[in-house]
MARSE-25482 format. One record per residue (C-alpha): residue number from 1; residue in one letter; x, y, z. Coordinates in pm, 1 decimal. Layout:
<pt seq="NUM" type="a" east="X" north="Y" up="Z"/>
...
END
This chain:
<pt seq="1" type="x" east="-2427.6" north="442.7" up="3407.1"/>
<pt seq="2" type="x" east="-2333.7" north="827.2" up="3261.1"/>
<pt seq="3" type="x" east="-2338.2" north="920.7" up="3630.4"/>
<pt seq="4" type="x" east="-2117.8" north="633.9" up="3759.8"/>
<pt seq="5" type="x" east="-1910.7" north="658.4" up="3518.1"/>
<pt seq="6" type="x" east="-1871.1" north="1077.8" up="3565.5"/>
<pt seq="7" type="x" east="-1799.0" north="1007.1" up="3894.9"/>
<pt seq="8" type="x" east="-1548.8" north="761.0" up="3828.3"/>
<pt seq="9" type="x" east="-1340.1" north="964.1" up="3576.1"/>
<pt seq="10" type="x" east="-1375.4" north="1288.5" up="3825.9"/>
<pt seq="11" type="x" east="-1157.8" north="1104.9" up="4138.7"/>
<pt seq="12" type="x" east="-919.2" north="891.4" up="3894.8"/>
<pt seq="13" type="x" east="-570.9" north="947.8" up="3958.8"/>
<pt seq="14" type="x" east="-439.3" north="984.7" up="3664.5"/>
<pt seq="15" type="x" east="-548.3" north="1330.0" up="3577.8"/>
<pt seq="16" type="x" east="-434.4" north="1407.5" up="3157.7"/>
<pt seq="17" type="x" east="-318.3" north="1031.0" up="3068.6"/>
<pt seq="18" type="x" east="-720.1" north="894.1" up="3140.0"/>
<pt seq="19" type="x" east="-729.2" north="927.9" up="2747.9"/>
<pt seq="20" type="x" east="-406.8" north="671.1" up="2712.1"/>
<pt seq="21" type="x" east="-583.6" north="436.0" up="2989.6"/>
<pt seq="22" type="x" east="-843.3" north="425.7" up="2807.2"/>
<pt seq="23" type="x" east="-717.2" north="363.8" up="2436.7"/>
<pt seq="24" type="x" east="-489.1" north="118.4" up="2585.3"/>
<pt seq="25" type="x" east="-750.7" north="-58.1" up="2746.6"/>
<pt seq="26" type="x" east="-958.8" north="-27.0" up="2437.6"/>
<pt seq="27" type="x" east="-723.1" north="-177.0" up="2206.9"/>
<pt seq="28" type="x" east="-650.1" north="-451.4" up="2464.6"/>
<pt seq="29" type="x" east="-993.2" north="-566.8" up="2447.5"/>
<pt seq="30" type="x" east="-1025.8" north="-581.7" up="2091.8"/>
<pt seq="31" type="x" east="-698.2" north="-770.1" up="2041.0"/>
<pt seq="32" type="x" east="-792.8" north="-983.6" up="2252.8"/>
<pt seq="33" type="x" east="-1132.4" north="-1053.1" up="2088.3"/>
<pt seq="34" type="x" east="-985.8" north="-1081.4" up="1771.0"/>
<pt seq="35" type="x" east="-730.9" north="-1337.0" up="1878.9"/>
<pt seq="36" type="x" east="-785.7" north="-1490.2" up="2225.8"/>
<pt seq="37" type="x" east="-496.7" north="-1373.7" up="2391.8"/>
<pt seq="38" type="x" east="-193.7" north="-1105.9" up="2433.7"/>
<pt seq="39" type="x" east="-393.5" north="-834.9" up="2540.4"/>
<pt seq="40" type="x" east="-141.9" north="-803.5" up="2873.9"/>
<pt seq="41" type="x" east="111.0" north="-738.5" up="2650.4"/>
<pt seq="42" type="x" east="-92.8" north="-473.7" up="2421.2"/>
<pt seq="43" type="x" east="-216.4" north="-297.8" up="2749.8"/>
<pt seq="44" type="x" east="130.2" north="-308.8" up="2962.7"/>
<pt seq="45" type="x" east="283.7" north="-87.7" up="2725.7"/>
<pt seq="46" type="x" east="110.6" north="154.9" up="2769.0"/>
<pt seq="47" type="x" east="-65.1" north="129.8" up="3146.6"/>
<pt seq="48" type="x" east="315.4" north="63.5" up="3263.5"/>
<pt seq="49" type="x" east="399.3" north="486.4" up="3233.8"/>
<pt seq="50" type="x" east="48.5" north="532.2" up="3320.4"/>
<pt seq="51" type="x" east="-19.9" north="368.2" up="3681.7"/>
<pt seq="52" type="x" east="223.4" north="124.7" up="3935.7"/>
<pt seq="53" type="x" east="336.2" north="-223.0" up="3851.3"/>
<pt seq="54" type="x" east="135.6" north="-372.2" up="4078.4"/>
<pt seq="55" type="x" east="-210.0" north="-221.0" up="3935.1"/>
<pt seq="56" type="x" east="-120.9" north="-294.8" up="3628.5"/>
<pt seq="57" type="x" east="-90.2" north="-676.7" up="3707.5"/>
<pt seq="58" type="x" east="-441.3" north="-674.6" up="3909.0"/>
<pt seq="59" type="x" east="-601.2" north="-482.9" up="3588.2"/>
<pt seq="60" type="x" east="-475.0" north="-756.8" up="3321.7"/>
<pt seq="61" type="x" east="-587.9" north="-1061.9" up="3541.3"/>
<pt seq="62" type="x" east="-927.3" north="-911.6" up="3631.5"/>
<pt seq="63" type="x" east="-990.6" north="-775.8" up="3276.3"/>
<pt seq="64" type="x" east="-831.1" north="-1114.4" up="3211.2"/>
<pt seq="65" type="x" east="-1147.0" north="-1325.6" up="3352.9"/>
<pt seq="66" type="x" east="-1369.8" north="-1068.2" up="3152.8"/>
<pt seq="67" type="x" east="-1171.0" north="-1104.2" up="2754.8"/>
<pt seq="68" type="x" east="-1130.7" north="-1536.9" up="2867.8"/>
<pt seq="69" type="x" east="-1508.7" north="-1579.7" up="2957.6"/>
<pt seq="70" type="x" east="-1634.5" north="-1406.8" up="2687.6"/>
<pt seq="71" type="x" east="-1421.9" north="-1591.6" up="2475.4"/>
<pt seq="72" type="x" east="-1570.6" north="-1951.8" up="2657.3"/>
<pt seq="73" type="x" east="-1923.7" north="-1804.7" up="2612.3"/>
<pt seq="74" type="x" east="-1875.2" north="-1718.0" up="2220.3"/>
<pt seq="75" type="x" east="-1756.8" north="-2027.0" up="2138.0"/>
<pt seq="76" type="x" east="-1899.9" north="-2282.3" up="2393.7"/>
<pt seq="77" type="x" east="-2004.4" north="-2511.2" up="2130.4"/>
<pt seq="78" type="x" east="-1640.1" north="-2620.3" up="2071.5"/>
<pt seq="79" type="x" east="-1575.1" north="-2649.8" up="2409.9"/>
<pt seq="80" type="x" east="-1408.8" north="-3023.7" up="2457.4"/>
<pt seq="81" type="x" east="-1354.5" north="-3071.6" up="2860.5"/>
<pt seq="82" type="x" east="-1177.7" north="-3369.3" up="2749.4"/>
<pt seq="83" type="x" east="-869.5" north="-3181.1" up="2582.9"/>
<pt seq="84" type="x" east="-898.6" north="-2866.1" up="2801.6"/>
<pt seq="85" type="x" east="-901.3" north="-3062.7" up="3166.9"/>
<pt seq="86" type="x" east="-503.3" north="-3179.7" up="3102.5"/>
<pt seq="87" type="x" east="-398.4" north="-2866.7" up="3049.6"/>
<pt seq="88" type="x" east="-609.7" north="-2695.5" up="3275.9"/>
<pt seq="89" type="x" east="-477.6" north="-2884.6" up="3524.4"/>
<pt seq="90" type="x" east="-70.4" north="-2875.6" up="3415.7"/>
<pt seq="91" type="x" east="-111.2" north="-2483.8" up="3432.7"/>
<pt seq="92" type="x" east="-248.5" north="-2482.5" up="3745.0"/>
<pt seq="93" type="x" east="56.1" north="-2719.6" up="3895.3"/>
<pt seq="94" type="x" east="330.3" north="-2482.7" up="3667.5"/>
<pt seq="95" type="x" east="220.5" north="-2127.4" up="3775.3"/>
<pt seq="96" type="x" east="264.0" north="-2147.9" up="4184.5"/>
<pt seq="97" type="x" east="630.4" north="-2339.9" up="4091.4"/>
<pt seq="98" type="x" east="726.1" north="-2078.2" up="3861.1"/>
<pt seq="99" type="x" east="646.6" north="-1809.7" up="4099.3"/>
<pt seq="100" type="x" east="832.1" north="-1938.2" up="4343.3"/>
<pt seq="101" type="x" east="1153.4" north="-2041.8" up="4129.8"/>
<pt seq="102" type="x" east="1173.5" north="-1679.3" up="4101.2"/>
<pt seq="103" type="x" east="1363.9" north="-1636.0" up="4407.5"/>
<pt seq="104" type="x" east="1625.7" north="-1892.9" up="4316.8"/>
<pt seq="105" type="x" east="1697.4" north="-1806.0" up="3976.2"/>
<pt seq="106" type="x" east="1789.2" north="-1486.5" up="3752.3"/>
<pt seq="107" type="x" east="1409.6" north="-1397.5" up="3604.7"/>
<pt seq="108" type="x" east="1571.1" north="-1120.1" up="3362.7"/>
<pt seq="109" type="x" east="1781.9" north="-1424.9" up="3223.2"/>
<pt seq="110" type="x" east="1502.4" north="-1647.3" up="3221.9"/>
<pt seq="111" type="x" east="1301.6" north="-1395.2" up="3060.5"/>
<pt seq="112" type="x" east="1538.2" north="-1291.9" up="2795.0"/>
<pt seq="113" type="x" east="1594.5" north="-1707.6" up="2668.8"/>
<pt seq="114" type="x" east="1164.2" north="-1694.6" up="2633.0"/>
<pt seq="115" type="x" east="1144.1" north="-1397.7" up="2471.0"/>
<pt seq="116" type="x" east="1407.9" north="-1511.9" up="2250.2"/>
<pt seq="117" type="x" east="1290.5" north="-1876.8" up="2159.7"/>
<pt seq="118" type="x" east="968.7" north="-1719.6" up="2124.8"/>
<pt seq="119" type="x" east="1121.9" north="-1495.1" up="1858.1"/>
<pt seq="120" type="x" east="1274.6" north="-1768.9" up="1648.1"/>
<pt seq="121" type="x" east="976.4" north="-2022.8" up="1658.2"/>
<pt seq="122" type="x" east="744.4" north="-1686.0" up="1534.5"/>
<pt seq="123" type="x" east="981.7" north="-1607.4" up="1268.8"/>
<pt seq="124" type="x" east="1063.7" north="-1927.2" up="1137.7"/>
<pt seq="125" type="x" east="675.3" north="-2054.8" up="1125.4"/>
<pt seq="126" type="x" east="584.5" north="-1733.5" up="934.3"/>
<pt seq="127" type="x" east="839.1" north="-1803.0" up="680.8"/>
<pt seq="128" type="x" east="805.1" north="-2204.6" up="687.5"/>
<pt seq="129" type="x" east="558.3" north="-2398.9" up="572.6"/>
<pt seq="130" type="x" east="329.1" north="-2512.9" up="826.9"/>
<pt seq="131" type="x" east="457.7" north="-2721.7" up="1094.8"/>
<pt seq="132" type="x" east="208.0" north="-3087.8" up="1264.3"/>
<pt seq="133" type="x" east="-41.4" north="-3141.0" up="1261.0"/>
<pt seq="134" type="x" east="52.0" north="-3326.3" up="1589.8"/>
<pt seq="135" type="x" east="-141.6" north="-3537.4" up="1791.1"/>
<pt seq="136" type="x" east="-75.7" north="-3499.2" up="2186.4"/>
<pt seq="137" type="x" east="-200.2" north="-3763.9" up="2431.3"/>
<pt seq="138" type="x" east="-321.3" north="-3659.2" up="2808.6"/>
<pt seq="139" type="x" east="68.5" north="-3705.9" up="2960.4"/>
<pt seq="140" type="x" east="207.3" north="-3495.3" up="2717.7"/>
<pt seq="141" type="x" east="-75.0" north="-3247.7" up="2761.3"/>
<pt seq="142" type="x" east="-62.2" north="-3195.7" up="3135.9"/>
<pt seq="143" type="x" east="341.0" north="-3213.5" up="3080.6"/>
<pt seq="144" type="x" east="289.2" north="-2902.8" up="2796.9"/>
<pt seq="145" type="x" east="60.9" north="-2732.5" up="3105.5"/>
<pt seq="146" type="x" east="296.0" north="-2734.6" up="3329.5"/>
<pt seq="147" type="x" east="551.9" north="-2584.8" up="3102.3"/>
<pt seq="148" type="x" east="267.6" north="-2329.5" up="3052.4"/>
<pt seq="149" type="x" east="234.0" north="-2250.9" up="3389.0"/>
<pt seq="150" type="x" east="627.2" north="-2218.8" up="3441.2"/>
<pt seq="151" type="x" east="662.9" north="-1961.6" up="3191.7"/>
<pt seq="152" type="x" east="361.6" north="-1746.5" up="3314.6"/>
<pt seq="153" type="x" east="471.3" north="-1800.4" up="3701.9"/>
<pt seq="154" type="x" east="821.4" north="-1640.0" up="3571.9"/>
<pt seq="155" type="x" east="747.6" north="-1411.8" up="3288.2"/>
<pt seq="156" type="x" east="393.5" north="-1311.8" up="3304.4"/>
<pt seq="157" type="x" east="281.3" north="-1526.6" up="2972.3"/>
<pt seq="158" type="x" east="-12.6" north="-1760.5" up="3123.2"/>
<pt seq="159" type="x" east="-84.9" north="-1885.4" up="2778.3"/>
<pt seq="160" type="x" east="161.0" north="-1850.8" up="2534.3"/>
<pt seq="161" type="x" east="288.3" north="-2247.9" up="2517.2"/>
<pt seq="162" type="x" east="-45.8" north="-2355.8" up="2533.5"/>
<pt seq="163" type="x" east="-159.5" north="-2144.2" up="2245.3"/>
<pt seq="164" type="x" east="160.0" north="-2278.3" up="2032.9"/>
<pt seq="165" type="x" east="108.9" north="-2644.9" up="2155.5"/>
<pt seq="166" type="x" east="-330.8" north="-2602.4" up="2054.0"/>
<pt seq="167" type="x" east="-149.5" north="-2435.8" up="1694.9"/>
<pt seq="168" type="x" east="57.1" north="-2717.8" up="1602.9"/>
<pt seq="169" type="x" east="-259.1" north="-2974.9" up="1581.0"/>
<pt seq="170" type="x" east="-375.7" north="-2901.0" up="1251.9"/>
<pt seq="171" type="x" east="-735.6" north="-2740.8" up="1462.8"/>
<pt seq="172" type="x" east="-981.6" north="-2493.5" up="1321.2"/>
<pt seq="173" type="x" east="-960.5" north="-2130.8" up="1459.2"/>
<pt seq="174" type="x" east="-1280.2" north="-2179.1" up="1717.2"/>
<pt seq="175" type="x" east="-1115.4" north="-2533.2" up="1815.0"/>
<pt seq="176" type="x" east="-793.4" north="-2355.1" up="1886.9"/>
<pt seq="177" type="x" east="-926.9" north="-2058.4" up="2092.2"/>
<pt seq="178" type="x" east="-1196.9" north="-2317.1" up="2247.2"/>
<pt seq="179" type="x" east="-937.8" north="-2486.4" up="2405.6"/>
<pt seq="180" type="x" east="-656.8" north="-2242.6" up="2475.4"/>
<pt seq="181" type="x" east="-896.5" north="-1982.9" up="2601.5"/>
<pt seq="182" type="x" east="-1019.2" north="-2193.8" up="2905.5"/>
<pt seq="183" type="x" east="-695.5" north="-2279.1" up="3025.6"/>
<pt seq="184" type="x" east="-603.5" north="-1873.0" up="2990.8"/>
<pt seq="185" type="x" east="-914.6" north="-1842.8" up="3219.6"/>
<pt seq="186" type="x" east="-806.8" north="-2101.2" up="3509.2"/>
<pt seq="187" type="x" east="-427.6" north="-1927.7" up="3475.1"/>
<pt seq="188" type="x" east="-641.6" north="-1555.2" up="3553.1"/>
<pt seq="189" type="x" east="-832.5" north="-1701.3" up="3861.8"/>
<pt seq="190" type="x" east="-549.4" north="-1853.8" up="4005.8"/>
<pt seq="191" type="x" east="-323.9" north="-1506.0" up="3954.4"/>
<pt seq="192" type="x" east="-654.0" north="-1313.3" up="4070.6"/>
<pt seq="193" type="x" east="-712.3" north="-1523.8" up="4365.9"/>
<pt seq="194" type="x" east="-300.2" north="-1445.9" up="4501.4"/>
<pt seq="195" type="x" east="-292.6" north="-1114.4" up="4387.1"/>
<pt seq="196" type="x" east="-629.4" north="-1082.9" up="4602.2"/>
<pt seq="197" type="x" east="-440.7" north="-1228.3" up="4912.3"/>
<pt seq="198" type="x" east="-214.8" north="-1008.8" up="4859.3"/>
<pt seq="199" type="x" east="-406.6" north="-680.9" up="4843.4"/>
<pt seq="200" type="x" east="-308.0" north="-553.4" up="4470.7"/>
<pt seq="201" type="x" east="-728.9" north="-509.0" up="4427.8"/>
<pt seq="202" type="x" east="-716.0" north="-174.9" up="4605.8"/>
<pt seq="203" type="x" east="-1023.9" north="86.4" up="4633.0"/>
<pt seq="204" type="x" east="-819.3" north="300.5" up="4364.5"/>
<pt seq="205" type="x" east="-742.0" north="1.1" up="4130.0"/>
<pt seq="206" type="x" east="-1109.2" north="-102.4" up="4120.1"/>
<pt seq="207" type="x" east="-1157.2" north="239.5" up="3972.2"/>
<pt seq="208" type="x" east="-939.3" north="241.4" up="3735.3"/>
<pt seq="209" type="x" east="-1149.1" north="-98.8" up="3637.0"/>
<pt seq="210" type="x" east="-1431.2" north="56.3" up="3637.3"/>
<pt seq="211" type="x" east="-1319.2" north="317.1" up="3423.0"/>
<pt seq="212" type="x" east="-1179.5" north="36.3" up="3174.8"/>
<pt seq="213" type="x" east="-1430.0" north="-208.3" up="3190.2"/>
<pt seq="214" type="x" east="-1694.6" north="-19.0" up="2876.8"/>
<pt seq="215" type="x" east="-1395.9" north="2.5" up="2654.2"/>
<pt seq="216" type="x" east="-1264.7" north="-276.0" up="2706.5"/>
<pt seq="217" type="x" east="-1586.5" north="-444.6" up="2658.9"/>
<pt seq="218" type="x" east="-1672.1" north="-242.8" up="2304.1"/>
<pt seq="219" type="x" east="-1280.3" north="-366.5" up="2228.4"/>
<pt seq="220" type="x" east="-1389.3" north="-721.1" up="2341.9"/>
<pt seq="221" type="x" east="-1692.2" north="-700.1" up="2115.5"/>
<pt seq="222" type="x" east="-1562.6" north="-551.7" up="1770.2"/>
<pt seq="223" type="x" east="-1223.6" north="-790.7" up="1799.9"/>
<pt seq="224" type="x" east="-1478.8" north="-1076.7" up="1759.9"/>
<pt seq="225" type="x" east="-1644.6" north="-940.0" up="1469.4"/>
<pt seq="226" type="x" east="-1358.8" north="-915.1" up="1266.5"/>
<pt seq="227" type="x" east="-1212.3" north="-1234.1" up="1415.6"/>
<pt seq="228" type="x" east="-1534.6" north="-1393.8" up="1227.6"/>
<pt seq="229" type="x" east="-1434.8" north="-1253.8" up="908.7"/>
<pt seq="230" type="x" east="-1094.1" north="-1457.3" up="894.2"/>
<pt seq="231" type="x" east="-997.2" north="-1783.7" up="761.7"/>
<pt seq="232" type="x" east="-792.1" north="-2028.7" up="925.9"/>
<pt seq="233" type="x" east="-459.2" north="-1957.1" up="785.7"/>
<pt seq="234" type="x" east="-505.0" north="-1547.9" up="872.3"/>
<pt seq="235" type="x" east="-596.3" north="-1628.3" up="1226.8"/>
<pt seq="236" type="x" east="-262.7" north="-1858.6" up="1254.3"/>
<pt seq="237" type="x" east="-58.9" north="-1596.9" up="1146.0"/>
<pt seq="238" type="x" east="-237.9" north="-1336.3" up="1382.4"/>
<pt seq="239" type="x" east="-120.9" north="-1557.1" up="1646.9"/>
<pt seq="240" type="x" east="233.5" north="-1592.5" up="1520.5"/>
<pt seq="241" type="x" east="236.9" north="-1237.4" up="1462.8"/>
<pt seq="242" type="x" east="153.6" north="-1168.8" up="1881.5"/>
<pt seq="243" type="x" east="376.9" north="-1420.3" up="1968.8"/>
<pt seq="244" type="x" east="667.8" north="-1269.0" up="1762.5"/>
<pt seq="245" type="x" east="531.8" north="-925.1" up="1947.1"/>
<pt seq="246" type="x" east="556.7" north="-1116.1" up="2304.1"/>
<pt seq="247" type="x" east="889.8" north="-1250.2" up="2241.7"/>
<pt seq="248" type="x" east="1018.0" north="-893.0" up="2110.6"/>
<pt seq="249" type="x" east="908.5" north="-724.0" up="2459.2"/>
<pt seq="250" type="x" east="995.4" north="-982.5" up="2682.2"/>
<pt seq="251" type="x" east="1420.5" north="-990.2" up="2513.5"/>
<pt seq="252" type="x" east="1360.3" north="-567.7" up="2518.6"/>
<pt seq="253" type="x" east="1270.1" north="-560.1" up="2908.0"/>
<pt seq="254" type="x" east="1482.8" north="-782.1" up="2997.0"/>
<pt seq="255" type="x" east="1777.2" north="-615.0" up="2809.8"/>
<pt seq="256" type="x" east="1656.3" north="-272.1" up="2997.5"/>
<pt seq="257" type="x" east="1639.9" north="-472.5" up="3342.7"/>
<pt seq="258" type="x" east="2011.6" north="-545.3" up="3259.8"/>
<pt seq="259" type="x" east="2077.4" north="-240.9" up="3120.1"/>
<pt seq="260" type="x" east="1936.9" north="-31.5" up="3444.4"/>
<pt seq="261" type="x" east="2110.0" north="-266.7" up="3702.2"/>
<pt seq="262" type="x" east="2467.1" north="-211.1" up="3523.8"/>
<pt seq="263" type="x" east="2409.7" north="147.0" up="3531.2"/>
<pt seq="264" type="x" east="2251.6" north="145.2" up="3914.5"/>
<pt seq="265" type="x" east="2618.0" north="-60.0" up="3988.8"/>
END
């Protein structure tokens, strides 16, 4: 392992920023593992100055499959296929429509009204009492999945509805990430499965997984740990806290898309 991993660090491209790869990926992993999610958003900060758009994408949906299943295998006793299969099955229908709505419509805009919505639901649930619970039947679920899928087709969030929908039922922590975490898993196979048609997994991006892949493991691994020293209420404002965080970058890069296209004019 020492030797692959010598080998590894000796032809990566990235010469003096292997040390931000790596924290970045680190951190991802153990945000992830304490919460279930966002660890795109922790890791595209970072990777974005580091390597190309397009690597970046194939790193978070491969790493993706890795922070997900661990996530299913943790906490398989929750699993309900009953309540995950709906929307499962809306995210899979929302993604390949939002993707392709992006040629017909203004994505920055789009982007800019999420982030923004995003924003206000974080900030008025952290300051508001609690909110449901609510109970969802199987329309409304596949209906919230596609939604889901729409929003990650168009701005990159696979799971951010369905991890505010799973929030609003009044569920424990594991029932929450039990559910929210397999439909975050099916959104990563379908995005690994086009960007793999489409040849983002090149020879030098599976390096920079390998590279990756022990730190964000050990990230993976102590983000549980802690995530089993929280109660309920802690872990619901971790999430509001990420979505707040997701809504914040997605109104900022949108405002610089804007920004850089009235300057480029």
């Amino acid at each position: 392992m020492q030797a692959l991993l010598a080998a590894l660090l000796e032809r990566a491209p990235m010469d003096g920023h292997l040390v931000f790869f790596i924290l970045a990926t680190f951190l991802g992993g153990f945000v992830s593992g304490f919460s279930g999610f966002a660890m795109g958003i922790v890791v595209s900060g970072i990777w974005l100055h580091l390597i190309t758009p397009i690597q970046t994408a194939a790193l978070i949906a491969g790493y993706g499959l890795l922070t997900q299943g661990y996530g299913i295998a943790k906490l398989r006793h929750e699993l309900s296929w009953q309540t995950i299969w709906p929307l499962t099955l809306g995210t899979a229908i929302g993604i390949p429509i939002g993707v392709m709505l992006l040629t017909h419509i203004n994505p920055t805009c789009v982007r800019f009204g999420v982030g923004v919505l995003l924003v206000l639901y974080a900030v008025w649930s952290l300051t508001r009492p609690t909110l449901g619970p609510f109970s969802v039947g199987v329309p409304a679920d596949i209906a919230i999945g596609i939604s889901n899928g729409l929003v990650g087709g168009i701005t990159g969030l696979g799971g951010i509805v369905s991890t505010i929908s799973v929030q609003l039922r009044g569920w424990s922590k594991d029932k929450q990430r039990a559910v929210f975490q397999p439909v975050l898993f099916a959104a990563f196979v379908i995005i690994s499965i086009s960007q793999l048609a489409a040849g983002s997994y090149t020879l030098e991006t599976l390096k920079l997984y390998g590279i990756g892949l022990p730190f964000m493991v050990a990230g993976i691994w102590i983000g549980f740990r802690l995530y089993g020293t929280i109660d309920d209420e802690t872990f619901r404002k971790v999430v509001l806290i990420l979505v707040l965080v997701a809504g914040v970058s997605l109104v900022v890069s949108a405002s610089g898309l804007v920004s850089l296209g009235k300057v480029q004019a």
